[in-house]
Residue frames as a rotation matrix with the C-alpha (Angstrom) as fourth column:
UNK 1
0.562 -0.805 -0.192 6.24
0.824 0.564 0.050 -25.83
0.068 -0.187 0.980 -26.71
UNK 2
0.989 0.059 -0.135 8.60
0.081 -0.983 0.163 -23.36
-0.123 -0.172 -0.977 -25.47
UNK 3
0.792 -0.605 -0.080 12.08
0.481 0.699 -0.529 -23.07
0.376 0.381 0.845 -26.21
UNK 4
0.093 -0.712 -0.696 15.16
0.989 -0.015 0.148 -22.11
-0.116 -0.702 0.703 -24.54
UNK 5
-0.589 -0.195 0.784 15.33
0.433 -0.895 0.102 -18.70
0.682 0.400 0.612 -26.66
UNK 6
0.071 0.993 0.093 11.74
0.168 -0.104 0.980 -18.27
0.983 -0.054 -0.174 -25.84
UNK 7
0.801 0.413 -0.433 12.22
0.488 -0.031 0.872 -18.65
0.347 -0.910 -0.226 -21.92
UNK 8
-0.435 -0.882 -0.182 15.54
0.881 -0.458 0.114 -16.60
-0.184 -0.111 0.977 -21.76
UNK 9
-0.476 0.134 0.869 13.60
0.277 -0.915 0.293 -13.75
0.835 0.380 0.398 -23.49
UNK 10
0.401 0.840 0.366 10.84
0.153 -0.455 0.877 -14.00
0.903 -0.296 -0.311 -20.61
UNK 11
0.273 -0.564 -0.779 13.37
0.957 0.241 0.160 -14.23
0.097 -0.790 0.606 -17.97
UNK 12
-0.619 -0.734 0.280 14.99
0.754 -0.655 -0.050 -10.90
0.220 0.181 0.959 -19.07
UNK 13
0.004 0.895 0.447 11.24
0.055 -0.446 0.893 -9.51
0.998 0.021 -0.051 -19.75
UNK 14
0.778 0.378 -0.501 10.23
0.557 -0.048 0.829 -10.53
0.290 -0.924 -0.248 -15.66
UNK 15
-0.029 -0.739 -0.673 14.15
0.981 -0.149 0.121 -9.24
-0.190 -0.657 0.729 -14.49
UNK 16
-0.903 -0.376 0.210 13.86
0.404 -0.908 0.110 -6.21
0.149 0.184 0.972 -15.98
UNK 17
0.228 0.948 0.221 10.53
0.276 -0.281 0.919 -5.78
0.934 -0.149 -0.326 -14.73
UNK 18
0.745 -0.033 -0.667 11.41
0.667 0.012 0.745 -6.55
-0.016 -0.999 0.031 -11.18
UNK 19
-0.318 -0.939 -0.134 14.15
0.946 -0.323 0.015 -4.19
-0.057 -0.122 0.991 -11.43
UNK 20
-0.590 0.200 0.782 12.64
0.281 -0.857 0.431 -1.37
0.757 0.474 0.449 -12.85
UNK 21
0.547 0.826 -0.135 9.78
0.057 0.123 0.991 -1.79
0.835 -0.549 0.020 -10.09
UNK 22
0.238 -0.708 -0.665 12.64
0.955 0.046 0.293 -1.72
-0.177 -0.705 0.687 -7.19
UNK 23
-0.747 -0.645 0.164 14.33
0.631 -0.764 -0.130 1.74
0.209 0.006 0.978 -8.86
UNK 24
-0.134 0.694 0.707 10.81
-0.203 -0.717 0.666 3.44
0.970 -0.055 0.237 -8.91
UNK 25
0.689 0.498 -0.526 10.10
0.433 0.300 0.850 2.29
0.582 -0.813 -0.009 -5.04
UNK 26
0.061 -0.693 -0.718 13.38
0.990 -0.047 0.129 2.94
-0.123 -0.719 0.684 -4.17
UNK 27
-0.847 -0.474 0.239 12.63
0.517 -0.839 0.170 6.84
0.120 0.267 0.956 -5.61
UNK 28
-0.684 0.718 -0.131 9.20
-0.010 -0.188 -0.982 6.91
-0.729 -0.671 0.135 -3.62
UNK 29
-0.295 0.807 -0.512 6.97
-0.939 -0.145 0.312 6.36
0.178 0.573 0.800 -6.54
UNK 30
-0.917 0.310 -0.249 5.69
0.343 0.934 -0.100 3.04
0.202 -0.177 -0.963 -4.70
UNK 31
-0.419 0.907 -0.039 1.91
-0.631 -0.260 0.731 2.07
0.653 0.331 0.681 -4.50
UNK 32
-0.493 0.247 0.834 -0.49
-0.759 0.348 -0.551 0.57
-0.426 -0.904 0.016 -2.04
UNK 33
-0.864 0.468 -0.185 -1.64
0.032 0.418 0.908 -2.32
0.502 0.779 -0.376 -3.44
UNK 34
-0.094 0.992 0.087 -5.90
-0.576 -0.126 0.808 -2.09
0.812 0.026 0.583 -3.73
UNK 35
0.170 0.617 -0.768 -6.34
0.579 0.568 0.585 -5.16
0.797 -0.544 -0.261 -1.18
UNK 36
-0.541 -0.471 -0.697 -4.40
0.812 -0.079 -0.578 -3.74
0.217 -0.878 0.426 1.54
UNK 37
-0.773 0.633 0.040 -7.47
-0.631 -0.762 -0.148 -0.42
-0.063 -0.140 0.988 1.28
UNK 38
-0.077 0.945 -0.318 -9.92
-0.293 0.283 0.913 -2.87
0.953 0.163 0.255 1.03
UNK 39
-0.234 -0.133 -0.963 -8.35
0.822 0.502 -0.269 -5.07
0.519 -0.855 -0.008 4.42
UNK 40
-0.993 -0.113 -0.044 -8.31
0.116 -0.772 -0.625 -0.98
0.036 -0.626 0.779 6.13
UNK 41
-0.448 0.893 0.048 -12.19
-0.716 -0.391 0.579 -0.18
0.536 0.225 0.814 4.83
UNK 42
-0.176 0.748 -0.641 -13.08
-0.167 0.619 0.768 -3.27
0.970 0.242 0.016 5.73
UNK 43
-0.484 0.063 -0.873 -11.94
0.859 0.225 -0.460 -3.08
0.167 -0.972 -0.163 9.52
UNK 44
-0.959 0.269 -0.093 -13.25
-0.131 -0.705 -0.697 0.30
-0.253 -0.656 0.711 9.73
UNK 45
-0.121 0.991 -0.065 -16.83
-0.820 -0.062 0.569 -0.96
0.559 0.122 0.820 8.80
UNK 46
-0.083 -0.020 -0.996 -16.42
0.244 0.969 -0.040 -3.38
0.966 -0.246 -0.075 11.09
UNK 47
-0.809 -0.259 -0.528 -15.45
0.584 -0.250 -0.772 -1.54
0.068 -0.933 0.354 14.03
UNK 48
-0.870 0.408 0.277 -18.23
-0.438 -0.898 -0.051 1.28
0.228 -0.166 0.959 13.30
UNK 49
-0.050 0.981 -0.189 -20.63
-0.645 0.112 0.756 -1.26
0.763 0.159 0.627 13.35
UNK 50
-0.249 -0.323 -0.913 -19.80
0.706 0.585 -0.399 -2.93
0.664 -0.744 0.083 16.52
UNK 51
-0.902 0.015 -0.431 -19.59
0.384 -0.423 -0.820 0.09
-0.194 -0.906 0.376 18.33
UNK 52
-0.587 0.791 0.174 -23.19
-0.690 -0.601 0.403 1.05
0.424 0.117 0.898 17.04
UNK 53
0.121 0.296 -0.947 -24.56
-0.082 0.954 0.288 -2.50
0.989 0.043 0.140 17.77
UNK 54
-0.044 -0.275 -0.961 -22.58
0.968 0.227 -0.109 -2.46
0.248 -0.934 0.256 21.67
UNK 55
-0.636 -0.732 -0.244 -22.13
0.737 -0.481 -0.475 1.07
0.230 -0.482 0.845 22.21
């Protein structure tokens, strides 16, 4: 059971997350997140193997 205190505290917890996360992006310490190198790796093993396969 959660109570009102209880979900005010995590509210503040998530806002001041998202906030903090905004001031560091907005001062170039942003990150790629991992999938978006996996989605890149994965097209370039794709493509190399095509063009070995057709080319």
């Amino acid at each position: 059971m959660t109570t009102p205190e209880h979900q005010q505290n995590r509210f503040e917890r998530r806002r001041a997350k998202i906030v903090a996360e905004v001031q560091a992006n907005r001062r170039g310490e942003y990150r790629v997140p991992t999938w978006v190198y996996a989605a890149i790796l994965g097209v370039i093993v794709v493509g190399w193997t095509l063009f070995v396969i057709f080319g």
